[in-house]
DSSP file (Angstrom, degrees, kcal/mol; ACC not computed):
  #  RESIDUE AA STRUCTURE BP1 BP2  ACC     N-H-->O    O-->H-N    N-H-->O    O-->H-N    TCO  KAPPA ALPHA  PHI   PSI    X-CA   Y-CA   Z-CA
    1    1 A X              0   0    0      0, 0.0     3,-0.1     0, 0.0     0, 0.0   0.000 360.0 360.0 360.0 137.8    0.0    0.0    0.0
    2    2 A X        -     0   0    0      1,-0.1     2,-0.4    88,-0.0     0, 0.0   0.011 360.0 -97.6 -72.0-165.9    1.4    3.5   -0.8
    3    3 A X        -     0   0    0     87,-0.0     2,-0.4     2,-0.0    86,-0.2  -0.798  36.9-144.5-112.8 148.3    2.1    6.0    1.7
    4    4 A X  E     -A   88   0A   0     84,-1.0    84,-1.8    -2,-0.4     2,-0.3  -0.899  16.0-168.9-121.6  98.5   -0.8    8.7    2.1
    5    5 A X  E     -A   87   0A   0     -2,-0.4     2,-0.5    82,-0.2    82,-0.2  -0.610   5.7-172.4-108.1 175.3    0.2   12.0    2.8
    6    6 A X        -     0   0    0     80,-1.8    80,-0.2    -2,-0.3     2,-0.2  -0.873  37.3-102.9-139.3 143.8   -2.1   14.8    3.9
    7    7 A X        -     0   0    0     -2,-0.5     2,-0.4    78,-0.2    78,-0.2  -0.602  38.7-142.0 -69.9 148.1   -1.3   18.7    4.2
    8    8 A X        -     0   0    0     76,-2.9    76,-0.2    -2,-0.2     2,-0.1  -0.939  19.6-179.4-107.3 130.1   -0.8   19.5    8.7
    9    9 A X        +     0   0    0     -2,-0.4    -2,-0.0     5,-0.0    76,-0.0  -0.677   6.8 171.0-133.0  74.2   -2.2   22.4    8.9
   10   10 A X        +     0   0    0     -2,-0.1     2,-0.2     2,-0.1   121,-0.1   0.490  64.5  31.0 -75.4 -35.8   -1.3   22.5   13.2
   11   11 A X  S    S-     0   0    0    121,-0.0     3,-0.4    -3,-0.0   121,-0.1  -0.842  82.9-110.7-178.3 132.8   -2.4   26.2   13.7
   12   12 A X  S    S+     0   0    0     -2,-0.2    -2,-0.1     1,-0.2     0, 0.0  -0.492 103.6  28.7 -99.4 171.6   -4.7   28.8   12.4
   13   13 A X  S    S+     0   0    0      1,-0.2    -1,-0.2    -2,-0.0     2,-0.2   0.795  77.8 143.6  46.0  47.5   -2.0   31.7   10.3
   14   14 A X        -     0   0    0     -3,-0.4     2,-0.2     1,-0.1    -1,-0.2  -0.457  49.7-117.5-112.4-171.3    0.5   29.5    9.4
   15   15 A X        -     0   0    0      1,-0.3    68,-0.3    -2,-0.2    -1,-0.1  -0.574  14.7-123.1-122.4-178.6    2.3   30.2    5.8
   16   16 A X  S    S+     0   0    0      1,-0.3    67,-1.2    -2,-0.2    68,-0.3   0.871  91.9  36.0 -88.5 -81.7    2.3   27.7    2.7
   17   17 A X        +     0   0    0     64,-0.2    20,-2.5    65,-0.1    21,-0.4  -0.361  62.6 169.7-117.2 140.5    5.9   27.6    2.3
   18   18 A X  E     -B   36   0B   0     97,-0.4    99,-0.6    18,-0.2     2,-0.3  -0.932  16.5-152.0-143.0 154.5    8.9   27.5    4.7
   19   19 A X  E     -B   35   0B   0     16,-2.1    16,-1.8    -2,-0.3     2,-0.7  -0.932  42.0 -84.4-133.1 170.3   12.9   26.9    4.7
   20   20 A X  E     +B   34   0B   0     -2,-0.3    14,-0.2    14,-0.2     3,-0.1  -0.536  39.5 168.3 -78.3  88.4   15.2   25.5    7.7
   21   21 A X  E     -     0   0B   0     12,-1.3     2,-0.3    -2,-0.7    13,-0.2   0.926  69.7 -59.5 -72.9 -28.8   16.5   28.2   10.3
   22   22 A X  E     -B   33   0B   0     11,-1.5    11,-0.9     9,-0.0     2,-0.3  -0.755  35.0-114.1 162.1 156.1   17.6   25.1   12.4
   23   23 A X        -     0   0    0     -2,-0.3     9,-0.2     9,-0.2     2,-0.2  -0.866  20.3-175.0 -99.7 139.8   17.3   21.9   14.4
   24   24 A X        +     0   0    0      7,-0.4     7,-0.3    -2,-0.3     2,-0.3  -0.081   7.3 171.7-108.7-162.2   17.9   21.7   17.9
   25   25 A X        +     0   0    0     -2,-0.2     2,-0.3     5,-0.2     5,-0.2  -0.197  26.0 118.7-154.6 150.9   17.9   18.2   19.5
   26   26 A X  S >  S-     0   0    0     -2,-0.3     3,-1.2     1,-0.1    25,-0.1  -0.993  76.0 -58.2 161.5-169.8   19.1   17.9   23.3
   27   27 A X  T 3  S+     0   0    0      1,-0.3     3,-0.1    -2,-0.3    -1,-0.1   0.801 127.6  53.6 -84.5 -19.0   17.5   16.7   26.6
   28   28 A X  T 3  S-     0   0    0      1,-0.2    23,-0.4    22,-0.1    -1,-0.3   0.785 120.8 -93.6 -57.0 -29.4   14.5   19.1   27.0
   29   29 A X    <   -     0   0    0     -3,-1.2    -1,-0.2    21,-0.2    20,-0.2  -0.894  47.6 -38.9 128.6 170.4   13.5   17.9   23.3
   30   30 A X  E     + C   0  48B   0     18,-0.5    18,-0.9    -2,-0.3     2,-0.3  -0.245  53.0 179.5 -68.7 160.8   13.4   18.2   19.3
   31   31 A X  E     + C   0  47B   0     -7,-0.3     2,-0.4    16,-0.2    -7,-0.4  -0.887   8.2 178.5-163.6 136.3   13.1   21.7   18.3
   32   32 A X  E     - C   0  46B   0     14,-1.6    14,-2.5    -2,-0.3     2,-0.3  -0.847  12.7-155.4-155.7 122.2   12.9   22.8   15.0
   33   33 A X  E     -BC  22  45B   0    -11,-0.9   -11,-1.5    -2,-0.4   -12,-1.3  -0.872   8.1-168.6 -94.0 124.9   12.5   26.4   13.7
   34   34 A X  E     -B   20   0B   0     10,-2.1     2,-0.3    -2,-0.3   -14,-0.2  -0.410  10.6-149.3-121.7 164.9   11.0   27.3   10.1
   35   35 A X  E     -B   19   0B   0    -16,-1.8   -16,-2.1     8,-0.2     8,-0.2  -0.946  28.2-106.6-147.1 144.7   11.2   30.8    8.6
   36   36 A X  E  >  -B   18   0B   0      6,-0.8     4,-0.6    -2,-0.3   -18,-0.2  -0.293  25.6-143.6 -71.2 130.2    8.4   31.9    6.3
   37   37 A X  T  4 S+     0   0    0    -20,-2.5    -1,-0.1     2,-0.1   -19,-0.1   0.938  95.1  41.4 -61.3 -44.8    9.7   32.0    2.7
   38   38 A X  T  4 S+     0   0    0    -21,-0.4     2,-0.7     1,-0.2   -20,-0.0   0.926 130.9  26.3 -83.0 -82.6    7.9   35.1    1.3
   39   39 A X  T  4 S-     0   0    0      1,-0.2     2,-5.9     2,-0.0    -1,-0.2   0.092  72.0-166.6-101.5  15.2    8.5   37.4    4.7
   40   40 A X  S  < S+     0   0    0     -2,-0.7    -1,-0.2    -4,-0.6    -3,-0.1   0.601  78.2  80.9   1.3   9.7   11.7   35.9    6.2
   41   41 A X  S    S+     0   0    0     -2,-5.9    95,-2.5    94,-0.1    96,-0.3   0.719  90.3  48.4 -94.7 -19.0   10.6   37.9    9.3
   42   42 A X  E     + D   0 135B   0     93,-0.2    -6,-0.8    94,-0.1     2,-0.2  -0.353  64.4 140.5-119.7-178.4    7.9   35.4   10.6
   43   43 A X  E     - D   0 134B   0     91,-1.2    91,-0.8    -8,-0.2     2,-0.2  -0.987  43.1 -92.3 178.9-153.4    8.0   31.3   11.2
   44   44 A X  E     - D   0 133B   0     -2,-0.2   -10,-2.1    89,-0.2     2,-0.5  -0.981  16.3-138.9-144.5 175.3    7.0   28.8   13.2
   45   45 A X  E     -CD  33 132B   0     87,-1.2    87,-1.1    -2,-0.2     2,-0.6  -0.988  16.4-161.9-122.6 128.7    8.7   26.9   16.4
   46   46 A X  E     -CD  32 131B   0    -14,-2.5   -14,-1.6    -2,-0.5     2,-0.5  -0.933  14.5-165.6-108.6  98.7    8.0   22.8   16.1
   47   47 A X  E     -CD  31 130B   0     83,-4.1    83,-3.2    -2,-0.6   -16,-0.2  -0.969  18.9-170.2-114.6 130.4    8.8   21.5   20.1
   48   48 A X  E     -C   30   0B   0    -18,-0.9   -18,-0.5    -2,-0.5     2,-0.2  -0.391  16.6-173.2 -94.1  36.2    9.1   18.0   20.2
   49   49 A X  S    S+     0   0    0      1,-0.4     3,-0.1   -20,-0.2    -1,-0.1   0.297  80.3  32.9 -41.5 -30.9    9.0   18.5   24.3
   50   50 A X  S    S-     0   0    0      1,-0.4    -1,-0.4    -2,-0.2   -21,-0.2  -0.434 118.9-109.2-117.3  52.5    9.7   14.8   25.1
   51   51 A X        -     0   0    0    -23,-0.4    -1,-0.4   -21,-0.2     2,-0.3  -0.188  37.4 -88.9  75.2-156.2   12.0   14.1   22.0
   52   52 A X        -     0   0    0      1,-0.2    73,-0.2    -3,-0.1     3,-0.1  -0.888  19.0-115.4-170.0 158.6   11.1   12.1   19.4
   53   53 A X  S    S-     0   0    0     71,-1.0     2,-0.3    -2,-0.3    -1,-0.2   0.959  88.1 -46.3 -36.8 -69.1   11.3    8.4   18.3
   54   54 A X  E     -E  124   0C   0     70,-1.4    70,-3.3    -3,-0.1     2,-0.3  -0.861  58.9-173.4-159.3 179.8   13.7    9.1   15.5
   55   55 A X  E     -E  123   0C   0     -2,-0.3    68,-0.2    68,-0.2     2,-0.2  -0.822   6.2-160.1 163.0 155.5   14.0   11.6   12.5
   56   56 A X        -     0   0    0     66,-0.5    66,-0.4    -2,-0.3     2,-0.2  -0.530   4.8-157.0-133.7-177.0   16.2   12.3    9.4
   57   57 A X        -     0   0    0     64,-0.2     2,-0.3    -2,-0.2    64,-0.2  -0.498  13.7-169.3 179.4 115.9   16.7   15.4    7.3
   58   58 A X  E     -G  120   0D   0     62,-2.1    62,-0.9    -2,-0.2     4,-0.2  -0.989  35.7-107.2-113.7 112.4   17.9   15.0    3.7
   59   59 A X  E     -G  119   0D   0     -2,-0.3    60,-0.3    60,-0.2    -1,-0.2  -0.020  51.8-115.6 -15.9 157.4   19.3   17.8    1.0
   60   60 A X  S >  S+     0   0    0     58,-0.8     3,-1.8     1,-0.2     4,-0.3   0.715 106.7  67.4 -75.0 -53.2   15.8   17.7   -1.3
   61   61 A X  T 3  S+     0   0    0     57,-0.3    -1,-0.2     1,-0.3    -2,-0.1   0.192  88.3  55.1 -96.5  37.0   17.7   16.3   -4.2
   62   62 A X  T 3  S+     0   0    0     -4,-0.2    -1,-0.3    -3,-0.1     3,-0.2   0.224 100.8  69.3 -97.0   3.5   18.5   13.2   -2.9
   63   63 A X    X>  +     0   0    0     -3,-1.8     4,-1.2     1,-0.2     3,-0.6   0.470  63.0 121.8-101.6  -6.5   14.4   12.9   -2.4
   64   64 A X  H 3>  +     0   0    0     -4,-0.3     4,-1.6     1,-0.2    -1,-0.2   0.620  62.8  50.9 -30.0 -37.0   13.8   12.7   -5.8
   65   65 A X  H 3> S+     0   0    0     -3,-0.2     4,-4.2     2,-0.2    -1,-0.2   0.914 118.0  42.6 -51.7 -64.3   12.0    9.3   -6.2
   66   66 A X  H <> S+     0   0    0     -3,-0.6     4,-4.1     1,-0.2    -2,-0.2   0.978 115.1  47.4 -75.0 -38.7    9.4   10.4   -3.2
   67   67 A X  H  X S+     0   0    0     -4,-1.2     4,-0.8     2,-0.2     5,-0.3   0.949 117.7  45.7 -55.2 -66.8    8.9   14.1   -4.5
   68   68 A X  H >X S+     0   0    0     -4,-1.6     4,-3.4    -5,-0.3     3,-0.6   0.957 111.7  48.6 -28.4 -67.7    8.4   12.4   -8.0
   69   69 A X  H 3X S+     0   0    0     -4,-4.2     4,-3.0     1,-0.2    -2,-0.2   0.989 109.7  57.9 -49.1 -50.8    5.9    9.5   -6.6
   70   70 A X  H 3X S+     0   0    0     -4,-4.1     4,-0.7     1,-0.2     5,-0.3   0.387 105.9  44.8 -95.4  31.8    4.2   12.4   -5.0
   71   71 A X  H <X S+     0   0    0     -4,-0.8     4,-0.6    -3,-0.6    -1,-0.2   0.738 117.0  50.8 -75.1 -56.5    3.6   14.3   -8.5
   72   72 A X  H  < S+     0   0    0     -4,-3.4    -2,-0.2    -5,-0.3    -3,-0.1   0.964 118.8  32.0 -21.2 -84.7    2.6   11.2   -9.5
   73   73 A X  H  < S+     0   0    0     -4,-3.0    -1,-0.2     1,-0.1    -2,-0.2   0.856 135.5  12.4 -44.5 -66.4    0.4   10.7   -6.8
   74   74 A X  H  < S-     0   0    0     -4,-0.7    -3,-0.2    -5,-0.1    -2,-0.1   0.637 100.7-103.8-113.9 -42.6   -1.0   14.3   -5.9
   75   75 A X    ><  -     0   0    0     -4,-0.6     3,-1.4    -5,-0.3    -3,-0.1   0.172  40.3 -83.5 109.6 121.9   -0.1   16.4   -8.5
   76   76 A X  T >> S+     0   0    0      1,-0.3     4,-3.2     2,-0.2     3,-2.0   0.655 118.7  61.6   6.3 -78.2    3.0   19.1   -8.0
   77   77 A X  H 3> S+     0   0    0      1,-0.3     4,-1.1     2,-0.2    -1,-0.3   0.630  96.1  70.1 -57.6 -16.9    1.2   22.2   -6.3
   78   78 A X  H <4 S+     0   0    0     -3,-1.4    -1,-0.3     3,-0.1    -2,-0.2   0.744 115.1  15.3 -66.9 -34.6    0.6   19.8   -3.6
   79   79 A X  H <4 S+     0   0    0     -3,-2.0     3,-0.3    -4,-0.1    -2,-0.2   0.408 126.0  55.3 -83.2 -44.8    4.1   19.4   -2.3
   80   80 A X  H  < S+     0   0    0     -4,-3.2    -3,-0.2     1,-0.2    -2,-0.1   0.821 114.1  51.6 -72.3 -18.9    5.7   22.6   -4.1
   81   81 A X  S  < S+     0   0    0     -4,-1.1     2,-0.3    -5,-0.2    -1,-0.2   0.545 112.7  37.5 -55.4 -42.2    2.6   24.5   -2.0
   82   82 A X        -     0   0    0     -3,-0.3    -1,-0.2     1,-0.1   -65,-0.1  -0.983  46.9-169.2-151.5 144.8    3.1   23.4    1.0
   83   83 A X        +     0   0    0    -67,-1.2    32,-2.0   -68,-0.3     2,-0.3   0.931  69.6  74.6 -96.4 -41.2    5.6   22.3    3.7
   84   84 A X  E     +H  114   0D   0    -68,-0.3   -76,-2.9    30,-0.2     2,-0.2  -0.632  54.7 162.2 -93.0 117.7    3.6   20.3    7.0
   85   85 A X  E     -H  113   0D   0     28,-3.5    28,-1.6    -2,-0.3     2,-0.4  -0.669  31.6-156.1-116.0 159.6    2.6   16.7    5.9
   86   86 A X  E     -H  112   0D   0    -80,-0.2   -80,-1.8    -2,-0.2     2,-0.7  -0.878  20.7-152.9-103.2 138.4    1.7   13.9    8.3
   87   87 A X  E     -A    5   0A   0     24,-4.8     2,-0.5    -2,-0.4     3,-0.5  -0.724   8.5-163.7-102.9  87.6    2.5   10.5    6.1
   88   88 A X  E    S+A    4   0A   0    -84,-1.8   -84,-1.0    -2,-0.7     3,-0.1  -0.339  77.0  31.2 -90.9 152.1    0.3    7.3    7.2
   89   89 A X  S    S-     0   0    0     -2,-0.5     2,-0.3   -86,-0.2    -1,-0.2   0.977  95.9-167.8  48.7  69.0    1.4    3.8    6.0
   90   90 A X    >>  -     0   0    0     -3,-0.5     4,-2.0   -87,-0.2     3,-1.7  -0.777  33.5-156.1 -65.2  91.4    4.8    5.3    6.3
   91   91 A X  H 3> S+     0   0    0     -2,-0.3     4,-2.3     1,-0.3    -1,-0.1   0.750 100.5  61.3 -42.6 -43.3    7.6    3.5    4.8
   92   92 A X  H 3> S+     0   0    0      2,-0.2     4,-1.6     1,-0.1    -1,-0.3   0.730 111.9  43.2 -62.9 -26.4    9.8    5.5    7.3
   93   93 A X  H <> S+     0   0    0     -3,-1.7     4,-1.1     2,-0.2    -2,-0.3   0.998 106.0  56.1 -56.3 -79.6    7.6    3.6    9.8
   94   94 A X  H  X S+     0   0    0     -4,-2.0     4,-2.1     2,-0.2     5,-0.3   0.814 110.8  46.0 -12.6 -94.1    7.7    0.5    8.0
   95   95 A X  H  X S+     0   0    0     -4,-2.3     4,-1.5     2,-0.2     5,-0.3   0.789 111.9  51.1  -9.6 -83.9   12.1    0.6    8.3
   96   96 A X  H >X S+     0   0    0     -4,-1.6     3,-6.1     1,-0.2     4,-1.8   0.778 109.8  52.6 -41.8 -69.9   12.0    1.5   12.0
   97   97 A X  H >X>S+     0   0    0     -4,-1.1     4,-2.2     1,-0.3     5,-1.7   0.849 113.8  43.7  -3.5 -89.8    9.5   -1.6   12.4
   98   98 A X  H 3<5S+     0   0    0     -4,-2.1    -1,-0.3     1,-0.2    -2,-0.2   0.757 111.0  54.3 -28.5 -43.2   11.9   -3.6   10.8
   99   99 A X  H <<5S+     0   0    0     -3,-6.1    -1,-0.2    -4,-1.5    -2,-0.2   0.659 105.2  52.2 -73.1 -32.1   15.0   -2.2   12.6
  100  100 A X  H X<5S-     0   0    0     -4,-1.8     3,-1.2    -3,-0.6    -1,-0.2   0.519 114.3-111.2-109.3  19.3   13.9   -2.8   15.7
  101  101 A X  T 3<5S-     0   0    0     -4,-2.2    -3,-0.2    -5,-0.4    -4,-0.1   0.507  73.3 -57.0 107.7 -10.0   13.2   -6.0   15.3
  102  102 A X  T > <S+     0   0    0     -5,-1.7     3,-0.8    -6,-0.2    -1,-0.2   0.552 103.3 120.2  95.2  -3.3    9.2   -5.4   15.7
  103  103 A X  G X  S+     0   0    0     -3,-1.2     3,-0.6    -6,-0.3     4,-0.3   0.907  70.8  51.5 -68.2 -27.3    9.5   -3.8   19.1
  104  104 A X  G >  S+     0   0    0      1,-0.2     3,-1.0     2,-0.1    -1,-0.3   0.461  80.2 101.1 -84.9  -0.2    7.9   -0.5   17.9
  105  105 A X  G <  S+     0   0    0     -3,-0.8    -1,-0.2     1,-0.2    -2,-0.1   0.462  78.0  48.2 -80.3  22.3    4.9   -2.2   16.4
  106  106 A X  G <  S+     0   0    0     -3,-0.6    -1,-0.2    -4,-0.1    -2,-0.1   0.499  96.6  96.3 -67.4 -32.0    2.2   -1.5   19.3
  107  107 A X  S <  S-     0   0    0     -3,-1.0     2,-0.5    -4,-0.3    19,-0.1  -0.288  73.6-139.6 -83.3-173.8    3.3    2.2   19.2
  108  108 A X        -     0   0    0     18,-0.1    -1,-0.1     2,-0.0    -3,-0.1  -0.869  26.3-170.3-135.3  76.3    1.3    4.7   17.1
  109  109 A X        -     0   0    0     -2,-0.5     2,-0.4    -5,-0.2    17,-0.2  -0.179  15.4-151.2 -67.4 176.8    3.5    6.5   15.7
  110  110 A X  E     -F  125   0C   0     15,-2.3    15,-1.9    17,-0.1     2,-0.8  -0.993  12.9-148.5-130.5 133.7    2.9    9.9   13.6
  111  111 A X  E     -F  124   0C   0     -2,-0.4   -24,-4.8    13,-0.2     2,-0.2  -0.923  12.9-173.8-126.5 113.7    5.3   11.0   10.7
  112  112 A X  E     -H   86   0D   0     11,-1.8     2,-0.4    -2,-0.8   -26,-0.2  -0.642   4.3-172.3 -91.5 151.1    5.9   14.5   10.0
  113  113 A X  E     -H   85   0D   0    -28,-1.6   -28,-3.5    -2,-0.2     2,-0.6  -0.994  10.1-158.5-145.3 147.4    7.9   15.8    7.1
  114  114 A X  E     -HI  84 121D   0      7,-2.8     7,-1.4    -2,-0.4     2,-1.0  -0.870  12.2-161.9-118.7 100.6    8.7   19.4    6.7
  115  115 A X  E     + I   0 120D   0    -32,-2.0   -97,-0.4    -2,-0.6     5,-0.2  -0.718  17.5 175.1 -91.9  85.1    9.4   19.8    3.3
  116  116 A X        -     0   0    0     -2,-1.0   -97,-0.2     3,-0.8   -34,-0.0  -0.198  50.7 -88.0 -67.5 175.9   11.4   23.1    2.7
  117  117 A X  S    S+     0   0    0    -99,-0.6   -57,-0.1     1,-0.2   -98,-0.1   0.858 120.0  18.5 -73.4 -13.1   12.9   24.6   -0.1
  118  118 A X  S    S+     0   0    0    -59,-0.1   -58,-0.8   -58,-0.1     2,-0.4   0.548 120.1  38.3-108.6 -12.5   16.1   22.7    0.4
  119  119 A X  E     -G   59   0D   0    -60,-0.3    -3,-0.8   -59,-0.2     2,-0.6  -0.905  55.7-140.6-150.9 152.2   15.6   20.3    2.3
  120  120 A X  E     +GI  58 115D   0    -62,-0.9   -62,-2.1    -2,-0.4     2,-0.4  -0.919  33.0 175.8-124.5  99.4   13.0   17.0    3.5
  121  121 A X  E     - I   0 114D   0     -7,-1.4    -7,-2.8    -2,-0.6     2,-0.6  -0.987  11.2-166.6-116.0 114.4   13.4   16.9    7.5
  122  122 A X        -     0   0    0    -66,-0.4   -66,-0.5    -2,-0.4     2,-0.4  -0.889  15.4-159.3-135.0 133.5   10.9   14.0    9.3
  123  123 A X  E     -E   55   0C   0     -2,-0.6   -11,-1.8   -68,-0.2     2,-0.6  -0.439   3.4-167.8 -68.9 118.0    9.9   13.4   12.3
  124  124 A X  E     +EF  54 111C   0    -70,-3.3   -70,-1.4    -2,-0.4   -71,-1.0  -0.900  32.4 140.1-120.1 139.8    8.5   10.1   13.5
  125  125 A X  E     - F   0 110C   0    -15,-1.9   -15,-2.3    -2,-0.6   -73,-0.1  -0.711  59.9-110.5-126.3-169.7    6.7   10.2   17.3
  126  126 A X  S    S+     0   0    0      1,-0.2     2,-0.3    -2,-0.2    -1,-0.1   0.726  89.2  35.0 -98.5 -29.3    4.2    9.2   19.5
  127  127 A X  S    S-     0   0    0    -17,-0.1    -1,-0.2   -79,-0.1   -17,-0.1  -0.928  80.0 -90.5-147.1-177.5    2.4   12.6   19.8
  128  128 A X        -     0   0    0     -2,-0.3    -1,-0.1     1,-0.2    -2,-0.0  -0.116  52.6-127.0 -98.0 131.1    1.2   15.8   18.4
  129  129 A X        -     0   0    0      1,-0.1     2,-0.3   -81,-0.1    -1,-0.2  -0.035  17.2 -98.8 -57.9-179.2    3.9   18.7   19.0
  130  130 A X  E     -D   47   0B   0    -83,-3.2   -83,-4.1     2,-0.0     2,-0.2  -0.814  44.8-165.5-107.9 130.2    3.9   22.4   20.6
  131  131 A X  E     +D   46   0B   0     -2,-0.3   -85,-0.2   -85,-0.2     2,-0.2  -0.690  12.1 173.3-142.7 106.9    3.5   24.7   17.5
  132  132 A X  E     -D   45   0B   0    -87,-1.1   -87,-1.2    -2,-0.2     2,-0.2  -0.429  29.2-143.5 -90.1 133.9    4.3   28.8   17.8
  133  133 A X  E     -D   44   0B   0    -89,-0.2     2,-0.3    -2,-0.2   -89,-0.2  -0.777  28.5-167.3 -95.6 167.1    4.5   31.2   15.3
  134  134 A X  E     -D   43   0B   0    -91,-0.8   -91,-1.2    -2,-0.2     2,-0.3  -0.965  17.1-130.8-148.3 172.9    7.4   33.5   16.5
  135  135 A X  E >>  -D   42   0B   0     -2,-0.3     4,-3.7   -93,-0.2     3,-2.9  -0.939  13.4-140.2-116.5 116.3    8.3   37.2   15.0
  136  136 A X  T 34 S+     0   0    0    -95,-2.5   -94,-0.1    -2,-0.3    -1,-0.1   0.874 104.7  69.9 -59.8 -27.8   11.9   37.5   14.2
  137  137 A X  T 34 S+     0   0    0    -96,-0.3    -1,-0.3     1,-0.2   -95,-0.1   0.583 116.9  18.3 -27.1 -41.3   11.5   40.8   15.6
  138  138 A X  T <4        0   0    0     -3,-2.9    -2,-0.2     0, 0.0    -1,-0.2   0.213 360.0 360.0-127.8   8.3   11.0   39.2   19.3
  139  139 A X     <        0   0    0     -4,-3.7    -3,-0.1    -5,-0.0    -2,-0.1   0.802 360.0 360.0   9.5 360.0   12.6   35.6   18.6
């Protein structure tokens, strides 16, 4: 079965399109900061407050194949539109499964991808992040 992704839309006044001010990862949690493409003044702050299972973050054009499938699949403006997906019957799932042997199949995970202009960063957890817009203006 293919992977089904769906636009995240977390947050009322969030923007279509976003690139990667930065990842933080440490013992409070994941953290990951977006900056609005068109206004580079705005973004949003992603807290993964208890971590996260796992997560990857790949240059764009090595994603060619999934970025392809989901032209295929969705149609262009669908990806090229928008950055916050959740992904179900998750391949990235699928892997971990595998990797660990089958211990992670009870959990319920969720897989985010944040598809910037450069870059394919995803998240897999067990639950729903903290999500802020912030003003570069007050970081």
């Amino acid at each position: 079965m293919l992977e089904q992704w769906t636009h995240w839309k977390p947050i009322d006044g969030i923007a279509q399109i976003y690139n990667l001010e930065s990842i933080t990862d440490g013992i409070p949690g994941l953290f990951i900061r977006l900056y609005e493409e068109k206004t580079k003044k705005r973004g949003l702050l992603i807290s993964f407050e208890y971590s996260a299972e796992a997560y990857r973050i790949t240059d764009e054009s090595f994603r060619r194949e999934t970025l392809f499938a989901l032209g295929q699949q969705y149609g262009i403006p669908f990806f090229s539109e928008w950055a916050l997906f959740k992904v179900t019957n998750s391949e990235y799932v699928q892997w971990l499964s595998r990797e660990s042997s089958g211990i992670t199949d009870s959990w319920n995970f969720i897989h985010f991808v944040f598809l910037t202009q450069d870059s394919m960063l995803e998240v897999v957890t067990t639950y729903e992040p903290k999500v802020t817009l912030w003003d570069l203006d007050r970081t």
